[in-house]
C-alpha positions as a Markdown table, in Angstrom:
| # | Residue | x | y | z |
|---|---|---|---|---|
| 1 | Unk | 55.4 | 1.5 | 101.2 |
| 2 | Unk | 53.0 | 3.2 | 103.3 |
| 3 | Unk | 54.0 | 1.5 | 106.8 |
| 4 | Unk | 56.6 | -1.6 | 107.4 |
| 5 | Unk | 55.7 | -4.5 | 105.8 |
| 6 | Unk | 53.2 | -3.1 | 103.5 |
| 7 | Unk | 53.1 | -2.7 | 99.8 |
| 8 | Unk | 51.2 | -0.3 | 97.5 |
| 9 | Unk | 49.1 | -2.7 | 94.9 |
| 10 | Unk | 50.8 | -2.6 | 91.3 |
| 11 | Unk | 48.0 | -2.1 | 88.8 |
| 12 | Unk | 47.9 | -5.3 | 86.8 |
| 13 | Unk | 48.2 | -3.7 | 83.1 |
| 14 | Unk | 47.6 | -7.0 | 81.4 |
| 15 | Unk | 44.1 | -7.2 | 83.5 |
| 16 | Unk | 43.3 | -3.7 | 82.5 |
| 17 | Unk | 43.9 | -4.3 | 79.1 |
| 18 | Unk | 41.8 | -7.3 | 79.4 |
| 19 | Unk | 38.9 | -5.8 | 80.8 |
| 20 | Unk | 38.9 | -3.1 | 78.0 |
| 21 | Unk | 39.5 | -5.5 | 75.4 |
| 22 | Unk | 36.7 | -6.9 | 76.9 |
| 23 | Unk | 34.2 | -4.0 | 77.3 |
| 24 | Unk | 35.3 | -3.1 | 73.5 |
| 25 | Unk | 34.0 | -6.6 | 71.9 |
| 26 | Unk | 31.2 | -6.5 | 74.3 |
| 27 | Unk | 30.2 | -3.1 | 72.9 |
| 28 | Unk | 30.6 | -4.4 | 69.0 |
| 29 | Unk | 29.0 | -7.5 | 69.7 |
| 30 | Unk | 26.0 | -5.2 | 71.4 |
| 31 | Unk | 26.3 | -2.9 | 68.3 |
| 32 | Unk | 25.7 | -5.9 | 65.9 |
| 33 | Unk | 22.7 | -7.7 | 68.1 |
| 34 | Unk | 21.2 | -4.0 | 67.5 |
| 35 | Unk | 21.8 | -4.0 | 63.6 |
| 36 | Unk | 20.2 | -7.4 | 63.6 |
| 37 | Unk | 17.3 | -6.4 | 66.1 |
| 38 | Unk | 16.3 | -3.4 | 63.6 |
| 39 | Unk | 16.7 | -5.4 | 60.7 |
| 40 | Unk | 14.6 | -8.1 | 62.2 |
| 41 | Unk | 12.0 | -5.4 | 62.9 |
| 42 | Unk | 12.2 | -4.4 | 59.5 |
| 43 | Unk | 11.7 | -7.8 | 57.4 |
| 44 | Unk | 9.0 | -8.7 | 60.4 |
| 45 | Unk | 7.3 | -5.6 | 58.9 |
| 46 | Unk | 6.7 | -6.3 | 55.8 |
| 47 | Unk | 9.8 | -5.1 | 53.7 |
| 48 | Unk | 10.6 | -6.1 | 50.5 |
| 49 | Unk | 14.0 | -6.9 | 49.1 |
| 50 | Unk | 14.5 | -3.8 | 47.8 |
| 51 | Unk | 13.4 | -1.9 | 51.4 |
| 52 | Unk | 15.4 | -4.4 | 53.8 |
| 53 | Unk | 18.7 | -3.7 | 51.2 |
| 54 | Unk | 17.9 | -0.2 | 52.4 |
| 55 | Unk | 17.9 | -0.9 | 56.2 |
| 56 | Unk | 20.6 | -2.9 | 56.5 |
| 57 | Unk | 22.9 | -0.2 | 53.8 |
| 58 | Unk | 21.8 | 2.2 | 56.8 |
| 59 | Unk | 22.6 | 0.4 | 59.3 |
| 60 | Unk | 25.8 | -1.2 | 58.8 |
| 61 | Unk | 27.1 | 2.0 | 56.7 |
| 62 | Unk | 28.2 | 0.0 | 53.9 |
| 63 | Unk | 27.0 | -0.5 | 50.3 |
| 64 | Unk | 24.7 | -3.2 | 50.0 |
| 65 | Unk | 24.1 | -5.4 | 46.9 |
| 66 | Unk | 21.4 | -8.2 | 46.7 |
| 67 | Unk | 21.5 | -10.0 | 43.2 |
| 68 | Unk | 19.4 | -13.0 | 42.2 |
| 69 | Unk | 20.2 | -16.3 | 41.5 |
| 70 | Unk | 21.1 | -15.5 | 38.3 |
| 71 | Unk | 23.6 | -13.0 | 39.1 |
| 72 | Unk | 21.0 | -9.7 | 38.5 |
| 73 | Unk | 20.9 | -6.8 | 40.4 |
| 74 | Unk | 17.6 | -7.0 | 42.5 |
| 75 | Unk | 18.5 | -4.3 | 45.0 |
| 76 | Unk | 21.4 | -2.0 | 46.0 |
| 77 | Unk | 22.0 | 0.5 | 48.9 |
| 78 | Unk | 24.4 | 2.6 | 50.3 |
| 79 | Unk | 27.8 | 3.4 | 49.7 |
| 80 | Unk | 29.2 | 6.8 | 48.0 |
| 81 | Unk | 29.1 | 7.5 | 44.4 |
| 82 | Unk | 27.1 | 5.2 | 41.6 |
| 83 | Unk | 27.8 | 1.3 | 41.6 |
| 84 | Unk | 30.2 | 0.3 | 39.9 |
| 85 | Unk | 29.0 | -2.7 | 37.3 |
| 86 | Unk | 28.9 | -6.0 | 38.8 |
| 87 | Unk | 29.0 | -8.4 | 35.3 |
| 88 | Unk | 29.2 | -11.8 | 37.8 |
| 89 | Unk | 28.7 | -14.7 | 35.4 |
| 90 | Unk | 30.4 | -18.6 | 35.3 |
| 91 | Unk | 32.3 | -18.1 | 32.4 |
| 92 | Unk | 34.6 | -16.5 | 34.5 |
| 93 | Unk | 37.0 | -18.7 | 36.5 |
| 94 | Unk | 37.2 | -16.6 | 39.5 |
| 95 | Unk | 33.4 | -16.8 | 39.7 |
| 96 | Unk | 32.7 | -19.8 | 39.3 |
| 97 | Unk | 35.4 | -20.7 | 41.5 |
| 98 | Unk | 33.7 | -18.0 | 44.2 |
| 99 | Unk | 30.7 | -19.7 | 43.5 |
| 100 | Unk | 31.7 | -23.0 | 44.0 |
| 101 | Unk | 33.1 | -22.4 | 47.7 |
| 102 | Unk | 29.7 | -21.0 | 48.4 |
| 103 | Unk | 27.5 | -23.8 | 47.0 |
| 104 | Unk | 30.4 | -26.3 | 49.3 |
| 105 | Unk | 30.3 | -23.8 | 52.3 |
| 106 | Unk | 26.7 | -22.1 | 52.5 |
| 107 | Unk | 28.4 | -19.9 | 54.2 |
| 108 | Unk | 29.7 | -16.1 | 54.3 |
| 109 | Unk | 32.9 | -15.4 | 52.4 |
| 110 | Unk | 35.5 | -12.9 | 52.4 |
| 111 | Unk | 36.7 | -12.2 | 49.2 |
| 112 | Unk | 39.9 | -9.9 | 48.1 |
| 113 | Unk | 39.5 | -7.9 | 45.1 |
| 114 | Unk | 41.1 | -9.9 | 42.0 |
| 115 | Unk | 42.6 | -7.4 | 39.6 |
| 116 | Unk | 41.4 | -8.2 | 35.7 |
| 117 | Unk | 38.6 | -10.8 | 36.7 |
| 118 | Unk | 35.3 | -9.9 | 37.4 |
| 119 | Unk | 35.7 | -10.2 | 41.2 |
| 120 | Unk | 37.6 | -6.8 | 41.0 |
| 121 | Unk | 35.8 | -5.4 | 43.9 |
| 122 | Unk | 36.8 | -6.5 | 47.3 |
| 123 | Unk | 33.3 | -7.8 | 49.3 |
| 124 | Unk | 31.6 | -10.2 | 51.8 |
| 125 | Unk | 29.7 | -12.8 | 50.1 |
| 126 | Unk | 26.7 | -15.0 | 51.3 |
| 127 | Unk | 24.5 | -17.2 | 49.9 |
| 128 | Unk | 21.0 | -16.2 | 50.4 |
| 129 | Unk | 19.6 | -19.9 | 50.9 |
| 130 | Unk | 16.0 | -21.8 | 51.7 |
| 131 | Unk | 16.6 | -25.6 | 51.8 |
| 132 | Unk | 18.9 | -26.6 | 49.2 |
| 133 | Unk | 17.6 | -23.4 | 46.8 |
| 134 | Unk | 19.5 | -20.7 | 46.7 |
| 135 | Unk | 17.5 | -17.6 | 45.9 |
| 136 | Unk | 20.4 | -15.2 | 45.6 |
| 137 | Unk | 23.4 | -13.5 | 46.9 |
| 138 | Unk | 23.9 | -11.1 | 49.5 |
| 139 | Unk | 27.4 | -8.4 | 48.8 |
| 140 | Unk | 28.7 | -6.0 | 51.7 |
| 141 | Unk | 31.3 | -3.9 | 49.4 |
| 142 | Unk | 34.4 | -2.9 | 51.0 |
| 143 | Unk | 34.9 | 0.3 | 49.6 |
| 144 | Unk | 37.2 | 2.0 | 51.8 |
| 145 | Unk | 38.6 | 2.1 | 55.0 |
| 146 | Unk | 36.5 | 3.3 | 57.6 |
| 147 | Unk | 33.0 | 2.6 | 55.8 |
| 148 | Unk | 31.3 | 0.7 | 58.6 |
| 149 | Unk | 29.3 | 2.6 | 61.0 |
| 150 | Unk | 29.6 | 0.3 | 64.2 |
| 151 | Unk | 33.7 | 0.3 | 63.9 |
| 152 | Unk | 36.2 | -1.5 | 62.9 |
| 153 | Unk | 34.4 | -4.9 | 63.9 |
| 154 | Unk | 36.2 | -7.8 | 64.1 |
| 155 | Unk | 35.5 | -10.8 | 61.3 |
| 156 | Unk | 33.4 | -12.6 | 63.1 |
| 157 | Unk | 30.9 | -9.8 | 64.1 |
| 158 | Unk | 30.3 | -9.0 | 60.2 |
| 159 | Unk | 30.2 | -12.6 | 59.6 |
| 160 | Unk | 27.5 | -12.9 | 62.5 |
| 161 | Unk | 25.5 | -9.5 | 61.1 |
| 162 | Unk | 26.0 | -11.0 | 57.6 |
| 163 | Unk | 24.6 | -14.3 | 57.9 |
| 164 | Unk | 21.8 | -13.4 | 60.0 |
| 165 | Unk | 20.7 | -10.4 | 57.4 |
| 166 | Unk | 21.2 | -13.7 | 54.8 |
| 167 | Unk | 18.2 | -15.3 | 57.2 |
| 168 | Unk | 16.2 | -12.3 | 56.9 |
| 169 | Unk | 16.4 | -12.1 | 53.4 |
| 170 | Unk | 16.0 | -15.4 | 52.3 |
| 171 | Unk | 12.5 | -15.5 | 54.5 |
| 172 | Unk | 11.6 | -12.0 | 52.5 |
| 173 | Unk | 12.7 | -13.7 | 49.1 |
| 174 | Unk | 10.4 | -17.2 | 49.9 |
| 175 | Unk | 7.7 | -15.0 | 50.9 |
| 176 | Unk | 7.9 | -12.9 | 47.6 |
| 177 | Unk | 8.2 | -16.1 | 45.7 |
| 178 | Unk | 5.7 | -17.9 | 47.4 |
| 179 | Unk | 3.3 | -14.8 | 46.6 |
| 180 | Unk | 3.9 | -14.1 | 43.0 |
| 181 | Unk | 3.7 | -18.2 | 42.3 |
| 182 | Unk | 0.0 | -17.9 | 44.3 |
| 183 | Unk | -0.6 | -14.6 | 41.8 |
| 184 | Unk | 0.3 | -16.7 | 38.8 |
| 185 | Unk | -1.9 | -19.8 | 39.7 |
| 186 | Unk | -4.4 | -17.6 | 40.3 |
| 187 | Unk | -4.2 | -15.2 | 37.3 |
| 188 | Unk | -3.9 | -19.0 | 35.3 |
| 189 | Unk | -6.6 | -20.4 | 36.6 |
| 190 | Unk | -8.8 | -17.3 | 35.3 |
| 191 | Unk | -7.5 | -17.3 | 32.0 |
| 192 | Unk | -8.2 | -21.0 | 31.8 |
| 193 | Unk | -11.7 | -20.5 | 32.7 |
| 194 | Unk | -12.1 | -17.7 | 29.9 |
| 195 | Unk | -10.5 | -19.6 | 26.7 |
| 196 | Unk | -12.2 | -22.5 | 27.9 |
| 197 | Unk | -15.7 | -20.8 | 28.1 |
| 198 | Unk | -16.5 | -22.1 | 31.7 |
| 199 | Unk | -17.9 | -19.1 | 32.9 |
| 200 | Unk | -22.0 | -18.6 | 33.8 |
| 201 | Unk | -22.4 | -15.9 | 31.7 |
| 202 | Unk | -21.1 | -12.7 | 29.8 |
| 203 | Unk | -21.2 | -10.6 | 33.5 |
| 204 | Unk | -19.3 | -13.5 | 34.6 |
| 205 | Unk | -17.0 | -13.4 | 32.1 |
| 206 | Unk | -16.1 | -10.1 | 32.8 |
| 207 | Unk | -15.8 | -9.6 | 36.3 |
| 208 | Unk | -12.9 | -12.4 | 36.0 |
| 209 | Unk | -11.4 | -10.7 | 33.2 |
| 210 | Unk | -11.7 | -7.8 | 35.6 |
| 211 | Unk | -9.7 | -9.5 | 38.1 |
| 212 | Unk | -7.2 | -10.0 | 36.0 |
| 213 | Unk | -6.7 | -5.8 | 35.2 |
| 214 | Unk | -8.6 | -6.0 | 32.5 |
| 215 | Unk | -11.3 | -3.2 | 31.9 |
| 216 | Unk | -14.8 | -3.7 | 30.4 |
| 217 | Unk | -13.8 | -1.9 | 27.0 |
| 218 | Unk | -10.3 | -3.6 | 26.6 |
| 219 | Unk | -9.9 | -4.8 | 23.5 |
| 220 | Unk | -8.1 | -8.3 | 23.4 |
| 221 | Unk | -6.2 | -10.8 | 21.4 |
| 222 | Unk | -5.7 | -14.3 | 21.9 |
| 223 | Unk | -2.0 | -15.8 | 21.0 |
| 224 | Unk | -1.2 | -19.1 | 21.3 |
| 225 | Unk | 2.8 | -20.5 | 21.3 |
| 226 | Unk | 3.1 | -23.8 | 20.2 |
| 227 | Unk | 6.0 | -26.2 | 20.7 |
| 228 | Unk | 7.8 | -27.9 | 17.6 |
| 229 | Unk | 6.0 | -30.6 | 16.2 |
| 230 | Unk | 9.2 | -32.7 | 16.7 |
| 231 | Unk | 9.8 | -31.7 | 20.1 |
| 232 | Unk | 6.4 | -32.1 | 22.1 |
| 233 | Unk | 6.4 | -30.8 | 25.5 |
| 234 | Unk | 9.6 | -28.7 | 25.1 |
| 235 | Unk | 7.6 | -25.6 | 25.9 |
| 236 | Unk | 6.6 | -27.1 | 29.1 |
| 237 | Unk | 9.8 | -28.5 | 30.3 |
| 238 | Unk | 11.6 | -25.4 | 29.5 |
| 239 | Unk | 10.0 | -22.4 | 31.5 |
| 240 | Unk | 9.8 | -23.1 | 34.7 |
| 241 | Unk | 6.1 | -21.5 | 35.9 |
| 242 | Unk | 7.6 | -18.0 | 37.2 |
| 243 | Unk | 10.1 | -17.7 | 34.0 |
| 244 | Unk | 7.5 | -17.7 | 31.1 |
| 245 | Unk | 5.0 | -15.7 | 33.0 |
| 246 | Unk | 8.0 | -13.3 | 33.6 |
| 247 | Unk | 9.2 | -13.2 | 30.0 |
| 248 | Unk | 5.9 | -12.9 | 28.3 |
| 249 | Unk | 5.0 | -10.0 | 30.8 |
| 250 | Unk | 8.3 | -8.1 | 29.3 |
| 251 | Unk | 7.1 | -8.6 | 26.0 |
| 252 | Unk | 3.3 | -7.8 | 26.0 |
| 253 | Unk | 2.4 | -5.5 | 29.4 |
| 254 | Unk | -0.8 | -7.0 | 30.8 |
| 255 | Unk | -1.0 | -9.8 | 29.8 |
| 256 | Unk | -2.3 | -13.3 | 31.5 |
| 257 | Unk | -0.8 | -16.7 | 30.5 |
| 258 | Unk | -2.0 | -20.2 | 31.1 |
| 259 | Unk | -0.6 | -23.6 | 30.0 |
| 260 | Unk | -2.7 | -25.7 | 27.7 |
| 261 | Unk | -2.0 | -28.7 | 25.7 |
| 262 | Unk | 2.0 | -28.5 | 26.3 |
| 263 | Unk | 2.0 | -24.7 | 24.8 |
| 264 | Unk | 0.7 | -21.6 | 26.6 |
| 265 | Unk | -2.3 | -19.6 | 25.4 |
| 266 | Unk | -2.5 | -15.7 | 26.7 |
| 267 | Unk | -5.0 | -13.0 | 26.7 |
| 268 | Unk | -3.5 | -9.9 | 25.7 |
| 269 | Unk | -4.6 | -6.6 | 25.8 |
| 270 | Unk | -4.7 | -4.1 | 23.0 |
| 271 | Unk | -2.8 | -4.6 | 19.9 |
| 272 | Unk | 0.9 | -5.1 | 20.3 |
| 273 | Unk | 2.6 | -4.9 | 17.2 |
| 274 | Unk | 3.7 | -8.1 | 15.1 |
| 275 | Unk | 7.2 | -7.8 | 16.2 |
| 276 | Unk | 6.0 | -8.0 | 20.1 |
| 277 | Unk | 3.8 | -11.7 | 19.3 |
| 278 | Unk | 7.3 | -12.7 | 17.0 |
| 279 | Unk | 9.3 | -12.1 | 20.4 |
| 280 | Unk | 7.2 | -15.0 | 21.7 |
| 281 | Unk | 8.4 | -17.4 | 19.1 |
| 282 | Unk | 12.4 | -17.0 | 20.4 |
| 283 | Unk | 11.1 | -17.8 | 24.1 |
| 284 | Unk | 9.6 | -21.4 | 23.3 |
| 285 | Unk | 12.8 | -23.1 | 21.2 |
| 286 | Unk | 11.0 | -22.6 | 17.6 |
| 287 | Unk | 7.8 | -22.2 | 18.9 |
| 288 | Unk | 4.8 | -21.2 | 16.1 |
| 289 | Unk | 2.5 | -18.5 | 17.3 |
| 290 | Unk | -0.9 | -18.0 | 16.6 |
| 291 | Unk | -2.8 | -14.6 | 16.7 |
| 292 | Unk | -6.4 | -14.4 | 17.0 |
| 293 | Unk | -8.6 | -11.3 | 15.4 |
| 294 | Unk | -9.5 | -8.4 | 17.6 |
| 295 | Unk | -11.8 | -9.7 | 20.7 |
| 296 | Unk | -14.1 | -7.1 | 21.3 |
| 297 | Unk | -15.3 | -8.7 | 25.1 |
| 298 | Unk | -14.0 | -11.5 | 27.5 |
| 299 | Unk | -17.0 | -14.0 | 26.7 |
| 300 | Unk | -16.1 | -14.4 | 23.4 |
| 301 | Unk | -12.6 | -15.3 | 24.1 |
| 302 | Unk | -12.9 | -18.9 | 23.1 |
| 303 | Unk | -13.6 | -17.6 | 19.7 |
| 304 | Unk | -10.2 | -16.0 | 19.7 |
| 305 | Unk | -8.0 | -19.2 | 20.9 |
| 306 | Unk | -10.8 | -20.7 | 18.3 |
| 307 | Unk | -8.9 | -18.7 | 15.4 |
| 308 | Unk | -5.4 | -18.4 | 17.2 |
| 309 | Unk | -5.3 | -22.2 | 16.9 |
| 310 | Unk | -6.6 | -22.5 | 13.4 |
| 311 | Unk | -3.3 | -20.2 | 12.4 |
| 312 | Unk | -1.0 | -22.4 | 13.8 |
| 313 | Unk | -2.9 | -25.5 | 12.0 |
| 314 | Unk | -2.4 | -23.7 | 8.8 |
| 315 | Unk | 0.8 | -22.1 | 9.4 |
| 316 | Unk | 2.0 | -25.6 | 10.6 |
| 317 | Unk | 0.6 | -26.3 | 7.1 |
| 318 | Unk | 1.8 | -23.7 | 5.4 |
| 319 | Unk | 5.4 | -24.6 | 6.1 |
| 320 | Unk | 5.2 | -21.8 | 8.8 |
| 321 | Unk | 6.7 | -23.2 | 11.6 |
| 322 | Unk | 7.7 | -21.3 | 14.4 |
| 323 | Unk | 6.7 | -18.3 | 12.7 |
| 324 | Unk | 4.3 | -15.7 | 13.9 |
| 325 | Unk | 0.7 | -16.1 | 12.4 |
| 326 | Unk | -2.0 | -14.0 | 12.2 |
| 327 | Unk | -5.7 | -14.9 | 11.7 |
| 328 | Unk | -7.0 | -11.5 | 10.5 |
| 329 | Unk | -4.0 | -12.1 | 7.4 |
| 330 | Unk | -4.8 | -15.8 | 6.1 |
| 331 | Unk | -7.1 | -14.5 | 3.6 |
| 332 | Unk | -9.1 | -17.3 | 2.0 |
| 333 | Unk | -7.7 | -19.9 | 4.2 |
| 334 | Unk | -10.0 | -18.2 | 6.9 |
| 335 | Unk | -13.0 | -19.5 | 4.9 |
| 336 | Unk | -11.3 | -22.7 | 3.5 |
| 337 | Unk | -11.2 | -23.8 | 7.2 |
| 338 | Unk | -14.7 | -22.9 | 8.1 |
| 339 | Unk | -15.7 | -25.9 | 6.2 |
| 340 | Unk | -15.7 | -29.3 | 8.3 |
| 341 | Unk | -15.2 | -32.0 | 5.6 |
| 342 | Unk | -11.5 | -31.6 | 4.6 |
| 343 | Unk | -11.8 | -34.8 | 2.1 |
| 344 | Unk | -14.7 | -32.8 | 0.1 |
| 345 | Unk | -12.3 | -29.6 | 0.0 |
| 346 | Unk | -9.5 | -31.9 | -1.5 |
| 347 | Unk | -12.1 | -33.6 | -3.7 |
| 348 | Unk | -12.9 | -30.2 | -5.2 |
| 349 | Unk | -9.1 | -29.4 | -5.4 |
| 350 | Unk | -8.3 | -32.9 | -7.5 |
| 351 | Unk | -11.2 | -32.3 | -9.9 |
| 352 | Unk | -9.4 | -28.8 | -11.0 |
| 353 | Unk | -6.2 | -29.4 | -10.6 |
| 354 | Unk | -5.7 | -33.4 | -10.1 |
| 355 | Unk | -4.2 | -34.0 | -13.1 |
| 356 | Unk | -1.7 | -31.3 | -12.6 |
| 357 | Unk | -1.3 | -33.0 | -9.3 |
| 358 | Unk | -0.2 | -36.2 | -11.3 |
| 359 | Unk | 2.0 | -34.7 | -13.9 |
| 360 | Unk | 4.3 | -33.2 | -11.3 |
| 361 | Unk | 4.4 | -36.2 | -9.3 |
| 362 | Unk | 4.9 | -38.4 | -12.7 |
| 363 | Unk | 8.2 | -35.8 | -14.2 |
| 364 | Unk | 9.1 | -34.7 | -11.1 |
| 365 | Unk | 8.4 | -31.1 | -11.6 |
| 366 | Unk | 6.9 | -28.2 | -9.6 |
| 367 | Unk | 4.2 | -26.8 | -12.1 |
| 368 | Unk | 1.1 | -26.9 | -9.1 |
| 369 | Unk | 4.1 | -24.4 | -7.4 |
| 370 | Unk | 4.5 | -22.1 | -10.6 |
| 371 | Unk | 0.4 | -21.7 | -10.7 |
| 372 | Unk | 0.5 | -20.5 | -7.2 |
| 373 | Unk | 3.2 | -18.5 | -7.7 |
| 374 | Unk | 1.9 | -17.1 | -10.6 |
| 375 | Unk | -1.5 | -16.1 | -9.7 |
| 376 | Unk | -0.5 | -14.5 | -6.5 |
| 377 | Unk | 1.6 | -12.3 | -8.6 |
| 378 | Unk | -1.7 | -11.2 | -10.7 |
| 379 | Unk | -0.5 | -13.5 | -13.8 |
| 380 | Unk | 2.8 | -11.6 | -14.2 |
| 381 | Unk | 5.3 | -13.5 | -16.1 |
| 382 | Unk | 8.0 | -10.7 | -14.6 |
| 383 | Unk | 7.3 | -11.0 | -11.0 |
| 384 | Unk | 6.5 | -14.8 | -10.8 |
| 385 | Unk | 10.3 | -15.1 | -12.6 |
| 386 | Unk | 11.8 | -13.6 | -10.1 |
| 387 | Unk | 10.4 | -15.2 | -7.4 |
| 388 | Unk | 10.6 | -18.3 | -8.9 |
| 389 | Unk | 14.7 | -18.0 | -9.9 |
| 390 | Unk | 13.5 | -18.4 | -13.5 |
| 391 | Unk | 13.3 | -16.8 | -17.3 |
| 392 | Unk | 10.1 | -14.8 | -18.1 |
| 393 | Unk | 10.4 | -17.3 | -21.4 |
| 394 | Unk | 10.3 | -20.0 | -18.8 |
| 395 | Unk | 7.7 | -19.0 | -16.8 |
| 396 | Unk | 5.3 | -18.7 | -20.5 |
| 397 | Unk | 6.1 | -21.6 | -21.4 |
| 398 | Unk | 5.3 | -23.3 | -18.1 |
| 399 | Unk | 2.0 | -21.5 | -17.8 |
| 400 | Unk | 1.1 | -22.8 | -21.3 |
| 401 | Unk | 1.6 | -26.1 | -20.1 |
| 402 | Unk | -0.1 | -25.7 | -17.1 |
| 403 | Unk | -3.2 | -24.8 | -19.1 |
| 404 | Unk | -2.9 | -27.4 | -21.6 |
| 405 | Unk | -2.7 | -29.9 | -19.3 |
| 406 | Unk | -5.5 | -28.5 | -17.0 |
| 407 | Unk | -8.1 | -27.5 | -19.9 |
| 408 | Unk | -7.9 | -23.8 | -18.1 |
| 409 | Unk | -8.0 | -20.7 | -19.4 |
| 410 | Unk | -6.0 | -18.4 | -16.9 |
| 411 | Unk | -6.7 | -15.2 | -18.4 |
| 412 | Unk | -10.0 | -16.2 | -17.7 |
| 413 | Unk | -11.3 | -14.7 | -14.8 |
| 414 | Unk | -13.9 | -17.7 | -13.4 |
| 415 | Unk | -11.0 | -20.3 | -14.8 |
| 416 | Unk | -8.3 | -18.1 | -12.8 |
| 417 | Unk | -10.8 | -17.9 | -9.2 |
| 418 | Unk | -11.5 | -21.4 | -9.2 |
| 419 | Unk | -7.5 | -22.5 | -9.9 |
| 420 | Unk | -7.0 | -20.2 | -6.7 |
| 421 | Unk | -9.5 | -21.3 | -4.6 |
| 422 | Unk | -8.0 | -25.5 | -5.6 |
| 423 | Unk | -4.1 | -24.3 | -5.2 |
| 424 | Unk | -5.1 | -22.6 | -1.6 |
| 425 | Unk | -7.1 | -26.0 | -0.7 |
| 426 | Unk | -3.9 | -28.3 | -1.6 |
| 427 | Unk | -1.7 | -25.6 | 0.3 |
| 428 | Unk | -3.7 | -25.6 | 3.1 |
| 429 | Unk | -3.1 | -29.5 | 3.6 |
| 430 | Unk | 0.5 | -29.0 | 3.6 |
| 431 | Unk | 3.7 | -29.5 | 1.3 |
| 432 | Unk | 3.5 | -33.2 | 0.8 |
| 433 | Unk | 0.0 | -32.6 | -1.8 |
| 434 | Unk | 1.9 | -30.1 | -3.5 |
């Protein structure tokens, strides 16, 4: 007391302890406005994924993962030592479990680390969202104890900081997106011109090959992919615009696609090996591709999808089908379909080798088969038994038939040429002559 009837005042703890509770969640709550602030700064100037992952690992002093929509690492920041694999997939139960609260929530989740699943890494997820698509996920790692650099904020400060960095980034991603789908119908739109030969001029032809990276000397191919005959439109349906202008980058650098006709037809540069243009048969569901020859300047690319479409014709043909094939390696089939009137071809076919034709079809045997077989081989009875599965004796015998019922004489050099030329012709028309 410091005179009668007065009272020194008690210091209310519980108010103290209040106020400073206070002042400390005012503090984190100004600490997190900050993070966003700079991070806002950040995405309004211009960052891509990989640089806003950056920021916001620096700023929040945690390791940051951003993975597409297909569970691939686009961007990580942050943290201490390497990154440890994240192999998120559906098969997994505790995924698609994870993934299934995200898709019902749209909303940041806290999720412990699950021993022997792989969710073994404890983290804060969010879906990185525009609309109803989600173009990826957004991962704070917890790996350890005192990792963040604005304190030990409370749950719903990281969730705030999270879900507004989930904004950021999905603006970033749409903007990205948005971009490289402009790119592509652009870089289609000039590749459609050029196969289709709606350009002024040969200058005008190359300044839009130009545009598309592609220097004056280049040296070109056309390939065409073609869906199964059975399955029209498959190619189309498939790949979704970005995918297969995505996939058939990986596989042949540089070059521009277009779709045409259900299929796709792409100007590539150089000359990829054969196993590069096979790649593009797995991508289109049995697919056949066609190779042009060399194109020595962008106006004569019609010329190439010209020839590139001719090879699928005649590998279609040829029994081919979704198969890589090559102009430059058809051989006599080049000139064979050079030459407009098909019915004359077969006409010239059926005079040689018509009543050939008719004797297999009459005893239901495959001597039209064994003539091709055996004249690619050079007219050796060793090599055409082997690739036929038969006896050298057979193989004689059935070449003396062949001649005897033909009138040719195969070890005749004009009688062996024109018995090629008339087997290629019936080949060339497909399996149901032979």
């Amino acid at each position: 007391m410091t005179s009668a009837g007065a009272y020194e005042p008690v210091p209310d703890r519980d108010a103290a302890g209040g106020r400073n509770g206070l002042s400390r969640e005012n503090s984190i709550y100004r600490r997190t406005m900050a993070v966003c602030d700079e991070l806002a700064d950040a995405a309004l100037g211009g960052a891509d994924p990989v640089r806003l992952t950056e920021v916001f690992a620096r700023l929040v002093g945690k390791r940051i993962v951003l993975l597409d929509n297909g569970f691939r690492l686009r961007a990580q920041a942050g943290g201490s030592g390497p990154l440890r694999g994240l192999r998120w997939n559906r098969t997994d139960p505790s995924v698609d479990r994870l993934l299934s609260a995200l898709e019902a929530a749209r909303r940041p989740l806290r999720i412990p680390a699950i021993p022997g699943s792989l969710l073994d890494q404890a983290c804060l997820v969010t879906p990185v969202v525009v609309r109803e698509t989600t173009l990826g996920y957004l991962l704070v790692l917890d790996e350890g104890p005192d990792a963040s650099s604005y304190g030990a904020a409370p749950d719903d400060a990281e969730f705030l900081t999270i879900t507004y960095a989930a904004t950021l980034f999905a603006l970033t991603l749409a903007h990205e997106q948005t971009s490289a789908e402009l790119d592509l119908r652009y870089r289609s739109s000039v590749v459609d011109v050029l196969v289709s030969g709606h350009f002024l001029d040969a200058q005008d032809a190359r300044r839009k090959a130009r545009s598309l990276g592609l220097r004056d000397d280049t040296v070109l191919r056309i390939a065409m992919l073609r869906p199964a005959p059975s399955d029209p439109g498959r190619v189309h349906e498939s790949w979704p615009q970005g995918d297969w202008a995505q996939r058939i980058v990986s596989i042949l650098p540089g070059a521009a696609a277009a779709e045409r006709d259900g299929g796709l037809v792409m100007i590539v540069p150089g000359d990829p090996s054969p196993e590069a243009f096979a790649a593009l048969c797995r991508l289109g569901h049995g697919a056949t591709c066609g190779v042009s020859e060399q194109v020595d300047s962008p106006e004569l690319v019609p010329r190439g999808v010209r020839q590139a479409e001719r090879a699928i014709d005649l590998g279609l043909r040829l029994g081919r089908a979704g198969q890589l094939v090559r102009y430059d390696e058809l051989g006599i089939y080049r000139l064979l379909c050079t030459i407009g009137d098909m019915q004359q071809l077969m006409d010239f076919a059926r005079g040689v080798l018509g009543s050939l034709l008719d004797y297999d079809t009459e005893h239901r045997t495959e001597l039209v088969r064994t003539l091709s077989v055996y004249l690619h081989h050079h007219g050796s009875h060793k090599q055409s038994a082997r690739m036929l599965h038969l006896h050298t004796n057979t193989v004689a015998y059935r070449v003396a038939r062949i001649e005897a019922i033909t009138g040719l004489a195969l070890g005749d050099p004009d009688d062996r040429l024109v018995a090629h030329i008339a087997v290629k012709i019936i080949e060339s028309q497909g399996s149901a002559q032979m």
